[in-house]
Chimera marker file (.cmm) of the C-alpha trace (Angstrom):
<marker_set name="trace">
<marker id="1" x="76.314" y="140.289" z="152.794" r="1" g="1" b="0" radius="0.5"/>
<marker id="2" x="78.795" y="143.116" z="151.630" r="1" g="1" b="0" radius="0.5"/>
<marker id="3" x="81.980" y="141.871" z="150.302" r="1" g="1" b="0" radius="0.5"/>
<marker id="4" x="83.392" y="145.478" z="150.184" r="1" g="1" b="0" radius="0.5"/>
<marker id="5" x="81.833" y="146.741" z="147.145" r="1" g="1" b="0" radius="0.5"/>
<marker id="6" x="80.134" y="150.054" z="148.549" r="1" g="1" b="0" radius="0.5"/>
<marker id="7" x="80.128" y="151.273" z="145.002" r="1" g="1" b="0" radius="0.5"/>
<marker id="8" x="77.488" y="148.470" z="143.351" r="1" g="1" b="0" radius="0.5"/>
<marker id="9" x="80.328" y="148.208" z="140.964" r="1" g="1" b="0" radius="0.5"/>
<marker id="10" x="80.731" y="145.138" z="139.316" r="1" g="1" b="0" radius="0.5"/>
<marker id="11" x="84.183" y="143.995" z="138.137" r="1" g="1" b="0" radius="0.5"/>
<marker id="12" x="84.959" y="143.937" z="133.969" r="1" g="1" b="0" radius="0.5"/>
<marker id="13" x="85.864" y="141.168" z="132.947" r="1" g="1" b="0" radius="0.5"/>
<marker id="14" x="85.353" y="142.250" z="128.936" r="1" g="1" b="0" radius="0.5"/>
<marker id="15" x="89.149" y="142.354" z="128.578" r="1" g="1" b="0" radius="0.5"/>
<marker id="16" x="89.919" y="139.189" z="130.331" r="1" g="1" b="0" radius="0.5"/>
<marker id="17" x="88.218" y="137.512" z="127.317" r="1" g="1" b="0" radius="0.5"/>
<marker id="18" x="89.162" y="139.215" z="124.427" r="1" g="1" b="0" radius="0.5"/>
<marker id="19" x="92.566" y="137.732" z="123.488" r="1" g="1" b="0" radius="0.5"/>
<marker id="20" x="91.849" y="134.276" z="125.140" r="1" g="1" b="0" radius="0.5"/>
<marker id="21" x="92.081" y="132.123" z="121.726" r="1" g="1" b="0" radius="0.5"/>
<marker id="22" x="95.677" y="133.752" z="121.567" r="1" g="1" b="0" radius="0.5"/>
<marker id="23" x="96.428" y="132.336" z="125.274" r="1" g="1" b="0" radius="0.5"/>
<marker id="24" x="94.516" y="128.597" z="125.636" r="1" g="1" b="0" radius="0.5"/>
<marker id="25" x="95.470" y="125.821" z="123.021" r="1" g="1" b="0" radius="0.5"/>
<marker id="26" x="93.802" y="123.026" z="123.046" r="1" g="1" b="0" radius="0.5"/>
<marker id="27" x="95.052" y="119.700" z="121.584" r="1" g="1" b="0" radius="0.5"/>
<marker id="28" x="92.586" y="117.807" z="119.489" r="1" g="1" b="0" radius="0.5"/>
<marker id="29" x="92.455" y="114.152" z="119.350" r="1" g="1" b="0" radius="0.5"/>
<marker id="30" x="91.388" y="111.677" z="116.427" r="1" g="1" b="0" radius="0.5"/>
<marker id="31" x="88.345" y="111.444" z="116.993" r="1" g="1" b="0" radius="0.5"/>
<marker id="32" x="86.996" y="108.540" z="114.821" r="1" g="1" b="0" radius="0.5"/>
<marker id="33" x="84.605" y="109.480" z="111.470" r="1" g="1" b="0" radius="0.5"/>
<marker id="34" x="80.640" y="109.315" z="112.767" r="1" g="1" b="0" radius="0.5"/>
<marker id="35" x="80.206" y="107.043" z="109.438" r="1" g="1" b="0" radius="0.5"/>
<marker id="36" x="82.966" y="104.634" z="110.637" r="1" g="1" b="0" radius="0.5"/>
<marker id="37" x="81.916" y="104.386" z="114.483" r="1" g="1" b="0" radius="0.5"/>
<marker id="38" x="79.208" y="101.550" z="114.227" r="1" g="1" b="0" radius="0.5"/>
<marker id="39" x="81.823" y="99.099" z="111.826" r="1" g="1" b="0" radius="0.5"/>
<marker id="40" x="83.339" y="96.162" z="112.932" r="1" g="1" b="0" radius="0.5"/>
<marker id="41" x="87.143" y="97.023" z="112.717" r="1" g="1" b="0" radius="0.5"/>
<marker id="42" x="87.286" y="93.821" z="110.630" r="1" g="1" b="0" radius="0.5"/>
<marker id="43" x="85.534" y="95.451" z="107.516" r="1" g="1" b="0" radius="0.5"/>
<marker id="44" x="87.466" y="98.603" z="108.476" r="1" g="1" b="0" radius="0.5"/>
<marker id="45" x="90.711" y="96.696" z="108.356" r="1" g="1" b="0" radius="0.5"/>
<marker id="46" x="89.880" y="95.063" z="104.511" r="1" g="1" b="0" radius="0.5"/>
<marker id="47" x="88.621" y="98.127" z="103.202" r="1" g="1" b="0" radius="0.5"/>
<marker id="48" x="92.115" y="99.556" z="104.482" r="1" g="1" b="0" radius="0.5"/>
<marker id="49" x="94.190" y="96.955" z="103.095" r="1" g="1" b="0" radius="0.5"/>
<marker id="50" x="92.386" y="96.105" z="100.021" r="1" g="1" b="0" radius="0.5"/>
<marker id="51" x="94.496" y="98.439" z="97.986" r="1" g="1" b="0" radius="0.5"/>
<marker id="52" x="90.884" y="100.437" z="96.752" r="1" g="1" b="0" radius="0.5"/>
<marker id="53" x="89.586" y="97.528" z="95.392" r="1" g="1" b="0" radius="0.5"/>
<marker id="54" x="86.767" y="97.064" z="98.444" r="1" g="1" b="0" radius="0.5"/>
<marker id="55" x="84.668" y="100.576" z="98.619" r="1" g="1" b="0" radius="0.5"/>
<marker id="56" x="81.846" y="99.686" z="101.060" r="1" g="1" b="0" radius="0.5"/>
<marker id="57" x="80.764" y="96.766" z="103.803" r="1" g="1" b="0" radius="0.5"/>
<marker id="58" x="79.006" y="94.843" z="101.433" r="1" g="1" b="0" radius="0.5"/>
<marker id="59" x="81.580" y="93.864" z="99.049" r="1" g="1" b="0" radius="0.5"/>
<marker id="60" x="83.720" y="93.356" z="102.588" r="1" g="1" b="0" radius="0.5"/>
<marker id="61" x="80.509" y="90.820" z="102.810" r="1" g="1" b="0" radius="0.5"/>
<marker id="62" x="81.426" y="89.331" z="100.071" r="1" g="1" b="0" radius="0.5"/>
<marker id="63" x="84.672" y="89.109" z="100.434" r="1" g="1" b="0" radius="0.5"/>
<marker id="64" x="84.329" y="87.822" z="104.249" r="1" g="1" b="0" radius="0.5"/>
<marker id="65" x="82.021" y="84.983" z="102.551" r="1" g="1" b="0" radius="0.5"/>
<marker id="66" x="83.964" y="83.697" z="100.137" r="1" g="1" b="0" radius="0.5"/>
<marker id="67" x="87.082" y="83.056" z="101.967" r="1" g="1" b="0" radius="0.5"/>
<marker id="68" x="85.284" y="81.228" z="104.660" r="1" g="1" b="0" radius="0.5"/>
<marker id="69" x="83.598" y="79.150" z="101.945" r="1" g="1" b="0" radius="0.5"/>
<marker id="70" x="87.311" y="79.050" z="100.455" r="1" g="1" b="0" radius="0.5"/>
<marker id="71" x="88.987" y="78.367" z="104.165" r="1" g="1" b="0" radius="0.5"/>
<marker id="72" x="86.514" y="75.721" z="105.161" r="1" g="1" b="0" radius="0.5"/>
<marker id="73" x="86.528" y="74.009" z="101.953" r="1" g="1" b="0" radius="0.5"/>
<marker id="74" x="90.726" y="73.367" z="102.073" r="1" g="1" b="0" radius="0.5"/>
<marker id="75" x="89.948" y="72.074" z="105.931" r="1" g="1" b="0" radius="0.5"/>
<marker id="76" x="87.695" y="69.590" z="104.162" r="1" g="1" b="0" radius="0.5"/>
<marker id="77" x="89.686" y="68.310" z="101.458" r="1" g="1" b="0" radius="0.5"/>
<marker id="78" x="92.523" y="67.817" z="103.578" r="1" g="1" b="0" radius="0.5"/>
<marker id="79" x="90.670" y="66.005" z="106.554" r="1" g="1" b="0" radius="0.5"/>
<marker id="80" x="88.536" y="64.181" z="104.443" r="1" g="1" b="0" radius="0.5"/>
<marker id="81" x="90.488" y="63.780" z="101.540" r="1" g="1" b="0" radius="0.5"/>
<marker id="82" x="90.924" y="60.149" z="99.897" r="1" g="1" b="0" radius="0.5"/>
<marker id="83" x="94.349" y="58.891" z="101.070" r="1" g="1" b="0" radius="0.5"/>
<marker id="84" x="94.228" y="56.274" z="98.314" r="1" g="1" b="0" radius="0.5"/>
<marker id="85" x="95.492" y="58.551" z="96.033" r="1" g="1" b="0" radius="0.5"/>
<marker id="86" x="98.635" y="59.791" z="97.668" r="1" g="1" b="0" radius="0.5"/>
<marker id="87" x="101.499" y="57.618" z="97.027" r="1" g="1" b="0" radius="0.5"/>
<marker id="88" x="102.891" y="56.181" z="100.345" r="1" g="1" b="0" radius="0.5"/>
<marker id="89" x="106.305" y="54.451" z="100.532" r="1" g="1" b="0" radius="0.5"/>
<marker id="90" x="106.385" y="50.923" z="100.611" r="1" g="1" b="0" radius="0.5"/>
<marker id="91" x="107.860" y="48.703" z="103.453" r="1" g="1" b="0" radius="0.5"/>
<marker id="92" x="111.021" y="47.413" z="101.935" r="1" g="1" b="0" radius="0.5"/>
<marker id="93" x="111.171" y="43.476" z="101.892" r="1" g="1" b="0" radius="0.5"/>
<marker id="94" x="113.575" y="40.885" z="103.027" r="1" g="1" b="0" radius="0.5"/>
<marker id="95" x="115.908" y="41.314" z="100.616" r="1" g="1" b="0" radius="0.5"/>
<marker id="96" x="116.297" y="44.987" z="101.524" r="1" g="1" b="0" radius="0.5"/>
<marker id="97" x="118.571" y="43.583" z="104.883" r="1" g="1" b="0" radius="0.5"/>
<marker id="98" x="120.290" y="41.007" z="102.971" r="1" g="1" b="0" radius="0.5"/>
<marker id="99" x="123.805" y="41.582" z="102.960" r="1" g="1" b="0" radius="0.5"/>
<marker id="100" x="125.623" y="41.492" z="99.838" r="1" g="1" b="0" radius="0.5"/>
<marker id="101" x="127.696" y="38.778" z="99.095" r="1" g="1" b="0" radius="0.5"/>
<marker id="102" x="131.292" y="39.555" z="98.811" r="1" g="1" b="0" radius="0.5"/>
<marker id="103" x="133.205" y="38.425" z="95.485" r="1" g="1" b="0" radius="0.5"/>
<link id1="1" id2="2" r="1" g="1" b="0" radius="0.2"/>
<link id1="2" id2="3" r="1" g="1" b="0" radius="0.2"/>
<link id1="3" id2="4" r="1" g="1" b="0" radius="0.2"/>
<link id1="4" id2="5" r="1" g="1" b="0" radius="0.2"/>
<link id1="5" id2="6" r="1" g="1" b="0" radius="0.2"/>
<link id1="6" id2="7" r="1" g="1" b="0" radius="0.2"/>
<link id1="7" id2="8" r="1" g="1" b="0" radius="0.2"/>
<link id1="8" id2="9" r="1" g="1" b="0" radius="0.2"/>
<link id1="9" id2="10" r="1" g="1" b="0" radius="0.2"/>
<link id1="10" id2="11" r="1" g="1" b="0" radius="0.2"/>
<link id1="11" id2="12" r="1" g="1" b="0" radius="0.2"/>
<link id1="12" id2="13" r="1" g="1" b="0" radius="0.2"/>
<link id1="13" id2="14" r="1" g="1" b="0" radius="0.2"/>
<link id1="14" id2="15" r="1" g="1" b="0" radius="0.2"/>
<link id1="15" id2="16" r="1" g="1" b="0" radius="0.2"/>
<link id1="16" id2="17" r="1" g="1" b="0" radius="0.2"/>
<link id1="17" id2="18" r="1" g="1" b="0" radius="0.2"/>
<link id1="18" id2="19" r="1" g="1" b="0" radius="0.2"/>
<link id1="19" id2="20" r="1" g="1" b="0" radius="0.2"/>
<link id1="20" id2="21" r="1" g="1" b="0" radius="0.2"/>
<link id1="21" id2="22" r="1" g="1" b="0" radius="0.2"/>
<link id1="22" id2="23" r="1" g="1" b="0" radius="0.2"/>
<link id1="23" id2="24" r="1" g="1" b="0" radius="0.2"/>
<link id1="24" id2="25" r="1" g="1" b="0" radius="0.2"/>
<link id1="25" id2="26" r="1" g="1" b="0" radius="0.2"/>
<link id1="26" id2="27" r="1" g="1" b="0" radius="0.2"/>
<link id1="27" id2="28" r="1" g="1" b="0" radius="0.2"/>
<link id1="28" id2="29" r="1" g="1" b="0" radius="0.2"/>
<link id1="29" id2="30" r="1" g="1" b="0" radius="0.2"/>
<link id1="30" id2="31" r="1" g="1" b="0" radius="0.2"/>
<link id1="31" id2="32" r="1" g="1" b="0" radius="0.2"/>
<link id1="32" id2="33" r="1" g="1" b="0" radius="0.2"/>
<link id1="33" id2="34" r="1" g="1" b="0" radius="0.2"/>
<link id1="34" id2="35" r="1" g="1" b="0" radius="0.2"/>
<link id1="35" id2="36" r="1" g="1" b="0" radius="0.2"/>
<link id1="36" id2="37" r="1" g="1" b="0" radius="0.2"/>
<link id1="37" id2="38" r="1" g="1" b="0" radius="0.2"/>
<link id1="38" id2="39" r="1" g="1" b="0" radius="0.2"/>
<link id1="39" id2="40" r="1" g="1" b="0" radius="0.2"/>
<link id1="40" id2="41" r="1" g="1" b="0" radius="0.2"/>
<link id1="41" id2="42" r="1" g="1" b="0" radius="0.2"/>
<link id1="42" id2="43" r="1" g="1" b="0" radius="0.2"/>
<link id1="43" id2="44" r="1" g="1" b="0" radius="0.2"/>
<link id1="44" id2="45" r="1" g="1" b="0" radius="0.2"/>
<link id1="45" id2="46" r="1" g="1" b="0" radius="0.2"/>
<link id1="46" id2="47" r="1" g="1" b="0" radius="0.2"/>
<link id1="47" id2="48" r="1" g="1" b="0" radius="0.2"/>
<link id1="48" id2="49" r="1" g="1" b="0" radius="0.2"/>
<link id1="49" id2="50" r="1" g="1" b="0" radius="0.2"/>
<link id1="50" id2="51" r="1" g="1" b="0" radius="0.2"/>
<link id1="51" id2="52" r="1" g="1" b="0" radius="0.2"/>
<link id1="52" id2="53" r="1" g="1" b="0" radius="0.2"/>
<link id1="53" id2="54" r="1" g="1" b="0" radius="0.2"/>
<link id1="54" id2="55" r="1" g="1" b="0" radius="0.2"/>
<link id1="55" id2="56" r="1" g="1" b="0" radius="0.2"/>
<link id1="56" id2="57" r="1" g="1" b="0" radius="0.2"/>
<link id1="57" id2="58" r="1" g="1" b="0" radius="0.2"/>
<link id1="58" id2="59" r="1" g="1" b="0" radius="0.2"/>
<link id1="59" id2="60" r="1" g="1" b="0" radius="0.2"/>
<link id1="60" id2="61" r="1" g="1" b="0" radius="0.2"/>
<link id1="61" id2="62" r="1" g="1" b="0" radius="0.2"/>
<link id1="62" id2="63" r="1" g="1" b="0" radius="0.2"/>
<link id1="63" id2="64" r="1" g="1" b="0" radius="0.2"/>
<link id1="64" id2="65" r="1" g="1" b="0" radius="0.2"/>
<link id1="65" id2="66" r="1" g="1" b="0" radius="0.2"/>
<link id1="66" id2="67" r="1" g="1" b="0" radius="0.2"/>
<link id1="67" id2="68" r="1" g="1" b="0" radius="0.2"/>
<link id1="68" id2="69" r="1" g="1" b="0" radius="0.2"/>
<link id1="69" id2="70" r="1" g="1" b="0" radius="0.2"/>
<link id1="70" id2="71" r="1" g="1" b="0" radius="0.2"/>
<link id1="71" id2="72" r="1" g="1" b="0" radius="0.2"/>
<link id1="72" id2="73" r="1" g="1" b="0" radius="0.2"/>
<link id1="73" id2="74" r="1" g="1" b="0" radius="0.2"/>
<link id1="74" id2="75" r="1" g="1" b="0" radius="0.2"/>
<link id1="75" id2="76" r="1" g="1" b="0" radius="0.2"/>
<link id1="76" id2="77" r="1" g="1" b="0" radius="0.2"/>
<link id1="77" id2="78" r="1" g="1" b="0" radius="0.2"/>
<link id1="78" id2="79" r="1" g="1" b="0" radius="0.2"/>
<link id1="79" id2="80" r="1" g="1" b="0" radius="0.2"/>
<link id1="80" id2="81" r="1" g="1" b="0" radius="0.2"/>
<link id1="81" id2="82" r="1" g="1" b="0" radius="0.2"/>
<link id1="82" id2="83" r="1" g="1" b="0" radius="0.2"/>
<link id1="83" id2="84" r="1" g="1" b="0" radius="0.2"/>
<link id1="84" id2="85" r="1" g="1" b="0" radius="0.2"/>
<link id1="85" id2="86" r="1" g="1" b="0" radius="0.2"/>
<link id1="86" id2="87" r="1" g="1" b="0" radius="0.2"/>
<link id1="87" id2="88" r="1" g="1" b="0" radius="0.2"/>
<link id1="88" id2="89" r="1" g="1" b="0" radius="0.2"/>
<link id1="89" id2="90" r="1" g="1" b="0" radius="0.2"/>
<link id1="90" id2="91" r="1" g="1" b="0" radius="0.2"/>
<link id1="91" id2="92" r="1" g="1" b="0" radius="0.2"/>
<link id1="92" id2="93" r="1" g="1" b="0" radius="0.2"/>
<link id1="93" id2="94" r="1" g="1" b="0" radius="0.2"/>
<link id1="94" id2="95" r="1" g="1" b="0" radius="0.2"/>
<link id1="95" id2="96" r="1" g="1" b="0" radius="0.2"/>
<link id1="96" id2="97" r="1" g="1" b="0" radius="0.2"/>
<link id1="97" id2="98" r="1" g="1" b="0" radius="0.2"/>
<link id1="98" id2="99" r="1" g="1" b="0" radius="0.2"/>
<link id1="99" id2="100" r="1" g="1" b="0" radius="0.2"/>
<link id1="100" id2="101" r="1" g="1" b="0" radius="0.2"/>
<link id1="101" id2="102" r="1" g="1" b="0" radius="0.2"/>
<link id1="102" id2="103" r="1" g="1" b="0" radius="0.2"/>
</marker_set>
């Protein structure tokens, strides 16, 4: 199998390769952090928007915790909540439709 090569000589290819980071750009992409890759994107998003106040996941924990304890507390208190105490208006009485007498 001679491809026309009589000579044994093989083709250089040493200056094909010497300038080629000059020639090919690559784009990179965001690739995410390796730390941040096994997070829920919920504790990602309130160590984010937590101003620096929340450093890690387990004051995100913490956090997470309390305002369900918080949220589900409110839903109790105002679907259990004792109605006695909330001043409802009163039915008006007969005199309420009375007309006035005129003078």
């Amino acid at each position: 199998m001679d491809t026309g090569n009589k000579d044994n000589i093989g083709a250089d290819l040493n200056a094909t390769f010497k300038d080629s980071d000059t020639r090919v750009r690559f784009e990179e992409y965001n690739v995410p952090r390796s730390d941040s890759i096994g997070t829920p994107k919920i504790v990602r998003w309130v160590i984010k928007y937590s101003g620096g106040l929340i450093k890690n996941e387990s004051q995100v924990s913490y956090v997470i915790l309390c305002f369900f304890v918080v949220s589900i507390t409110i839903f109790f208190l105002v679907v259990f909540g004792d109605e006695s105490e909330i001043p409802l208006p009163s039915t008006p009485g007969p005199d309420y439709y009375a007309i006035p007498s005129q003078r």
